[in-house]
C-alpha positions in Angstrom: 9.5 43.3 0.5 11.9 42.7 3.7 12.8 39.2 4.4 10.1 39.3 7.2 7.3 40.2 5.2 8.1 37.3 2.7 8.0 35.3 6.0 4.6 36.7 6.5 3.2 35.8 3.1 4.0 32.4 3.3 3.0 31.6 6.5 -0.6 33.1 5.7 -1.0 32.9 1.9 1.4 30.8 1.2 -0.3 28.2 4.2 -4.1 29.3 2.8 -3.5 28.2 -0.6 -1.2 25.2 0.1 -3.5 23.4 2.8 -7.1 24.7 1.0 -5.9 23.0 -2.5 -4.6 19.1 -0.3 -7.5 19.6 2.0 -9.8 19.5 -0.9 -8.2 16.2 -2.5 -7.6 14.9 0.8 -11.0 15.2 2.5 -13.8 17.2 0.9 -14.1 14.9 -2.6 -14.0 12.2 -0.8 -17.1 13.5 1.5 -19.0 13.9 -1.5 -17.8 10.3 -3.0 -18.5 8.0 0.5 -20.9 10.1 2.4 -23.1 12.5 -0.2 -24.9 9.6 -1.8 -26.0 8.3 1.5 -27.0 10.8 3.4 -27.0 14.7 2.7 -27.3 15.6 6.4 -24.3 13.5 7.3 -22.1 15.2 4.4 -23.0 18.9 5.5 -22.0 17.8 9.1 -18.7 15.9 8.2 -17.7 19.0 5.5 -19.1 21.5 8.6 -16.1 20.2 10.7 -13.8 20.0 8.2 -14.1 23.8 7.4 -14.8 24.9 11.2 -11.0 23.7 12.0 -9.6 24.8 8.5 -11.1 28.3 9.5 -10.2 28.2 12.6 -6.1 27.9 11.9 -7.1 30.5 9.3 -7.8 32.7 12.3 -4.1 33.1 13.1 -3.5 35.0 10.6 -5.8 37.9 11.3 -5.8 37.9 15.2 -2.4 36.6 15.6 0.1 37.6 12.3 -1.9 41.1 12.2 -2.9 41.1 15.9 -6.4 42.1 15.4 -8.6 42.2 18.1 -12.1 41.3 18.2 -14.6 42.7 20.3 -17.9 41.1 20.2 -21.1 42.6 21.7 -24.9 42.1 21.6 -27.2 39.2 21.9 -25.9 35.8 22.3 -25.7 33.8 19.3 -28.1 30.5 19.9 -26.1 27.6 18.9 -27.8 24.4 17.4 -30.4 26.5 16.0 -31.1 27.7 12.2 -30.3 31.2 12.1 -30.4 34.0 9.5 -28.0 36.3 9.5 -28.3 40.1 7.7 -24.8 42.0 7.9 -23.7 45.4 6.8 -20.6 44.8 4.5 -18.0 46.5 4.7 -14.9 44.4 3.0 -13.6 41.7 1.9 -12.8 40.5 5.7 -16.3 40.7 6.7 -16.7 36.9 6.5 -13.5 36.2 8.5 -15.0 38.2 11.3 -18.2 36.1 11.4 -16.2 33.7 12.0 -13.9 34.9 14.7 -17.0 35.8 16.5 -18.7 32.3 16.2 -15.9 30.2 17.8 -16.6 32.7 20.9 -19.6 31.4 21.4 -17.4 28.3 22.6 -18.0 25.9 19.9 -15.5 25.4 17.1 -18.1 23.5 15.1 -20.1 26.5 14.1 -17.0 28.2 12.7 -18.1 25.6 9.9 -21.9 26.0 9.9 -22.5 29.6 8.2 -23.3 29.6 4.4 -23.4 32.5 2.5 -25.6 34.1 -0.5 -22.7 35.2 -2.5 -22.4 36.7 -6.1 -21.8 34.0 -8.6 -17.9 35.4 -9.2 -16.8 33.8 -6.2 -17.8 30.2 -8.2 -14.9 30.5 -10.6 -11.9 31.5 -8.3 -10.3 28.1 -8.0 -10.1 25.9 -4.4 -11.5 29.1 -2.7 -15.0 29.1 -4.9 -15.5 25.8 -5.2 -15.1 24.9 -1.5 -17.5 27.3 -0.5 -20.4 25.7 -2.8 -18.8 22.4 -1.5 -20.4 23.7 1.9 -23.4 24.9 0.3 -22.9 28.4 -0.1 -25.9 30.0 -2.9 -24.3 32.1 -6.0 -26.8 34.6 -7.2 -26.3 37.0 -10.4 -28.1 39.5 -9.1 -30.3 39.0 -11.8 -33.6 38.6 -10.1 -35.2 36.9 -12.8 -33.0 33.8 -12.6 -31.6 34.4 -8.9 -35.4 34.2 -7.3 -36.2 30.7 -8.8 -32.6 29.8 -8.2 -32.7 30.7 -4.5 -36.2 29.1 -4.1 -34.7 26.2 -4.9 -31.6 26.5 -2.5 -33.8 27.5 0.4 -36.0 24.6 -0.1 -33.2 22.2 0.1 -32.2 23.6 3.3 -35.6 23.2 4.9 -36.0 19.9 3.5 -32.7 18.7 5.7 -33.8 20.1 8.7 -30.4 20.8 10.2 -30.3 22.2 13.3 -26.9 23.8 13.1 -27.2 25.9 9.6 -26.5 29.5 9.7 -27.2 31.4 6.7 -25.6 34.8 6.1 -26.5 37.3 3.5 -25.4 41.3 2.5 -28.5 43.1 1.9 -26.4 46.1 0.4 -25.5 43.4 -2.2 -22.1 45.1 -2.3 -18.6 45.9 0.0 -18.6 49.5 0.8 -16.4 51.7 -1.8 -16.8 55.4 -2.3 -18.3 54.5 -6.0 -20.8 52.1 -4.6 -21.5 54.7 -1.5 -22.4 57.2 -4.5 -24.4 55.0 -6.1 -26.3 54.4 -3.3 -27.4 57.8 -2.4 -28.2 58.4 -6.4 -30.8 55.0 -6.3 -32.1 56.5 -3.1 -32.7 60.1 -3.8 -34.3 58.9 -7.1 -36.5 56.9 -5.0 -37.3 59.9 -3.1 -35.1 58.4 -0.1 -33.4 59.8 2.6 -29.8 58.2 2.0 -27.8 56.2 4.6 -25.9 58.5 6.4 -21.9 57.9 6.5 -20.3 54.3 5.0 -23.4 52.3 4.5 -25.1 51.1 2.3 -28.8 51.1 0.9 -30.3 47.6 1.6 -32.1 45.5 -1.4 -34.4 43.7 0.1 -36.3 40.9 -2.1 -33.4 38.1 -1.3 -33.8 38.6 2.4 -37.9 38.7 1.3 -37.9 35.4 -0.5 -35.6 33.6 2.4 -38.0 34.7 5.0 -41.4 34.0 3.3 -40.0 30.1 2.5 -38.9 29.9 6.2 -42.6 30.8 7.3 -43.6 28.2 4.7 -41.5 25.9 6.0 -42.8 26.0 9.5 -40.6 29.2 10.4 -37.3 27.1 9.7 -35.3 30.1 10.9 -36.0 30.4 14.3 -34.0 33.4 14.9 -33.0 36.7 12.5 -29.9 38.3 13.4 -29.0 41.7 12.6 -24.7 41.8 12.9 -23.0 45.0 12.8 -19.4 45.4 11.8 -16.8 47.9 12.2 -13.2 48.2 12.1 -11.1 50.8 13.8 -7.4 51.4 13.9 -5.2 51.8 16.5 -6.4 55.5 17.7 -9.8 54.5 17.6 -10.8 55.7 14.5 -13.1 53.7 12.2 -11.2 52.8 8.7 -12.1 54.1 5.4 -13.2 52.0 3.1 -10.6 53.2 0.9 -8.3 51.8 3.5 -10.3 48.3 3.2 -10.1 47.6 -0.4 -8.9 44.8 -2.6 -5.4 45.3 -1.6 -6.4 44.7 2.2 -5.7 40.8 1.1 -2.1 41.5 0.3 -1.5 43.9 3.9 -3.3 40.7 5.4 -0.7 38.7 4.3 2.0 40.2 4.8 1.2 41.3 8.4 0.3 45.0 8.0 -3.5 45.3 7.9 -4.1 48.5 9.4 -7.1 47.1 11.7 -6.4 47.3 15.1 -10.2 46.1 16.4 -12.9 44.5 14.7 -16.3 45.8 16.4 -18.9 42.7 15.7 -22.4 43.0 17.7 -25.6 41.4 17.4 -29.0 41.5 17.4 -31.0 38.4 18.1 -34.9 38.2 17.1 -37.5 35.7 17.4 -38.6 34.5 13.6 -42.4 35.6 15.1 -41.1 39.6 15.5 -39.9 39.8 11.6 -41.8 40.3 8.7 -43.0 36.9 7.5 -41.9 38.0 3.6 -45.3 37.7 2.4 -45.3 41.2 1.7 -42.2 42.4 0.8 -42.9 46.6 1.6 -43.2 45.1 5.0 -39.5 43.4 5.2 -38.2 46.7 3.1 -39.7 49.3 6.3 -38.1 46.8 8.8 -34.9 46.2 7.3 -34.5 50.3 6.4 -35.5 50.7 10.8 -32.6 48.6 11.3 -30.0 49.9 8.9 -31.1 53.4 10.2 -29.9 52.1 13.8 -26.8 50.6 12.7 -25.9 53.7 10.3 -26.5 55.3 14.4 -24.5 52.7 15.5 -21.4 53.2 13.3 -21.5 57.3 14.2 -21.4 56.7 17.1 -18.9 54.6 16.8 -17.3 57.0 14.6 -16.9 59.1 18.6 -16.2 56.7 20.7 -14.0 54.3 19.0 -16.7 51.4 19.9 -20.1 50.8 19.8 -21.4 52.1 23.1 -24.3 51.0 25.7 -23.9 47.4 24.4 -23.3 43.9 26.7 -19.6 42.6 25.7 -19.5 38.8 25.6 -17.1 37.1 28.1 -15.1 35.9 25.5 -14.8 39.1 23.7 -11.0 40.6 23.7 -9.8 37.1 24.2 -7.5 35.2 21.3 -8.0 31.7 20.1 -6.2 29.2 21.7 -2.5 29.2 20.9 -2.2 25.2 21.6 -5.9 24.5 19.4 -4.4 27.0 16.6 -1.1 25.4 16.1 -2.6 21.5 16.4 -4.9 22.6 13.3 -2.0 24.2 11.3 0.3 21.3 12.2 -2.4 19.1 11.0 -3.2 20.5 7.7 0.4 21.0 7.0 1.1 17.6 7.7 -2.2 16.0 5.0 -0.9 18.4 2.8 2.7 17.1 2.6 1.6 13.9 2.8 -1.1 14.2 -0.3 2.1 16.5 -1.9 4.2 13.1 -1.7 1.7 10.5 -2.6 0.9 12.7 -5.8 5.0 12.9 -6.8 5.0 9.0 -6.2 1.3 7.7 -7.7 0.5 8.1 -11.4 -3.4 6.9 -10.0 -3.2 9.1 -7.1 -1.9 11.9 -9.3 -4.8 11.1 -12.1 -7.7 11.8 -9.1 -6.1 14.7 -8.1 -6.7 16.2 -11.5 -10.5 14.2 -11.7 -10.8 15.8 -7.8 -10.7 18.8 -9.5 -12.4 18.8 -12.4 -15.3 17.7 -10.7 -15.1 20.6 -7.9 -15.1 22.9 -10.6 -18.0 21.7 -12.3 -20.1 21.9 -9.5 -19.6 25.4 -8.5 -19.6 26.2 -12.4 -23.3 24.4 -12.3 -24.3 25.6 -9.2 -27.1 23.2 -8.8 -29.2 24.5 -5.8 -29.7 21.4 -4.5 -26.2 20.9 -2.9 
């Protein structure tokens, strides 16, 4: 690699890994040791924050170091509101996207909010696993006999704190898009006698998304909107990617400043929780959720022409960049804690002793997974 690009890796990976491992010590154990045994609510709003402006300086590196842009269209998200959001997925950057597009709704704070249904690898990668079930995020197996009681559970928990601000996103396809999992796809449907998905899109599975809204009905209809988000990436002619292009490796051209995204295409679809299924009967939720993939499979060809998604209202704020000044205040900030927890470690024998108890215990929790959190 040039000198440049070794530049480029530590200022992104180098910064991700450095100021995700202090910020941990430094502020998310001690959430859960002062503020999780007195109140639940007040620890998913203090650990909300903390990851809506780690995220946030995360941001430079996509829309700045790669110079991505990121054009959002649709529905307005609402904000303060508990929303359930259904994606396509079509890489590993999906997430990344969800949250470029939430700070343009004009609040930072729900950068922080989203928590995902995940598969239970994601638990066991170090600092990035465990803060993610730090925030709440659900592990499944995909092994519905253990993932339906499991999610039950997690739901439940969410209900029962009544947060206003608590957006949950979930992959129906259950997968990132890859040529083997496209094929699989079109085998499961045409054994189902299915029409499959036409171009890269998966088929959805539809008894997570079931469950989540038949416990939200329960509870009063605790999502009061469903969201259907679309996402696409083109490069700089226009042309949507290949998932080949999109792979694993996409981390490492991330870092070093080459992804080969020149526009991420995010819209939305905003419905009232009383125009979805209720997930009492799940054949129900499988026709409507099959409707809408059929319209975003539409959505993506035409995209596939045009080089955007077309007869769509673009938010104000799409096209625009984060804030240089808010960017480089975060990045200062989480520098500077991480220094500063660096030195106290290299000079404190007891400091140094909690780092290693700090995380031990993060790692048991997302190992455990307890629902509850």
């Amino acid at each position: 690699m040039t000198p440049y690009q070794w530049f480029n890796v530590v200022s992104s990976l180098g910064y991700v890994l450095f100021t995700a491992t202090t910020s941990t010590v430094t502020m998310l154990v001690p959430a859960i040791i002062l503020l999780r045994p007195v109140s639940a609510n007040l620890y998913a709003r203090c650990t909300s924050w903390i990851f809506a402006c780690w995220w946030t300086s995360c941001l430079f590196i996509t829309e700045r170091l790669n110079g991505v842009k990121v054009r959002v269209t649709g529905d307005a998200l609402p904000l303060n509101a508990p929303l359930l959001i259904m994606s396509n997925h079509k890489c590993n950057l999906d997430w990344m996207f969800l949250w470029s597009s939430a700070i343009r709704t004009g609040s930072m704070f729900h950068v922080g909010v989203f928590k995902a249904v995940a598969k239970s690898e994601i638990r066991v990668i170090p600092i990035f696993g465990w803060g993610c079930k730090l925030n709440g995020f659900a592990y499944v197996r995909r092994r519905w006999s253990s993932d339906a009681s499991h999610l039950t559970s997690w739901i439940q928990s969410q209900i029962r704190r009544r947060l206003n601000a608590n957006w949950t996103l979930i992959f129906p396809e259950g997968t990132r898009y890859t040529d083997r999992n496209k094929e699989r796809s079109d085998l499961s449907c045409a054994k189902d006698g299915l029409e499959p998905m036409a171009g890269e899109i998966l088929r959805p599975r539809t008894k997570g998304l079931a469950l989540l809204l038949r416990e939200s009905a329960k509870g009063g209809g605790y999502y009061r909107k469903i969201v259907d988000m679309t996402i696409q990436y083109t490069d700089a002619d226009g042309k949507p990617l290949k998932g080949a292009a999109l792979g694993t490796r996409c981390f490492g051209q991330l870092a070093k400043g080459q992804l080969p995204v020149a526009t991420c295409h995010v819209h939305f679809d905003v419905f009232s929780h009383k125009d979805v299924p209720a997930g009492e009967d799940e054949d129900e939720v499988e026709a409507w959720v099959w409707k809408r993939w059929r319209k975003k499979a539409n959505m993506l060809e035409a995209c596939a022409s045009a080089g955007q998604f077309e007869g769509v209202r673009e938010w104000s704020t799409s096209g625009t960049a984060v804030p240089l000044k808010t960017q480089t205040a975060l990045r200062c900030f989480f520098v500077l804690q991480g220094l500063v927890c660096v030195g106290v470690a290299c000079s404190s024998t007891a400091f140094l002793a909690y780092v290693a108890c700090a995380a031990v215990g993060a790692a048991v929790i997302a190992q455990t997974d307890p629902a509850w959190w």
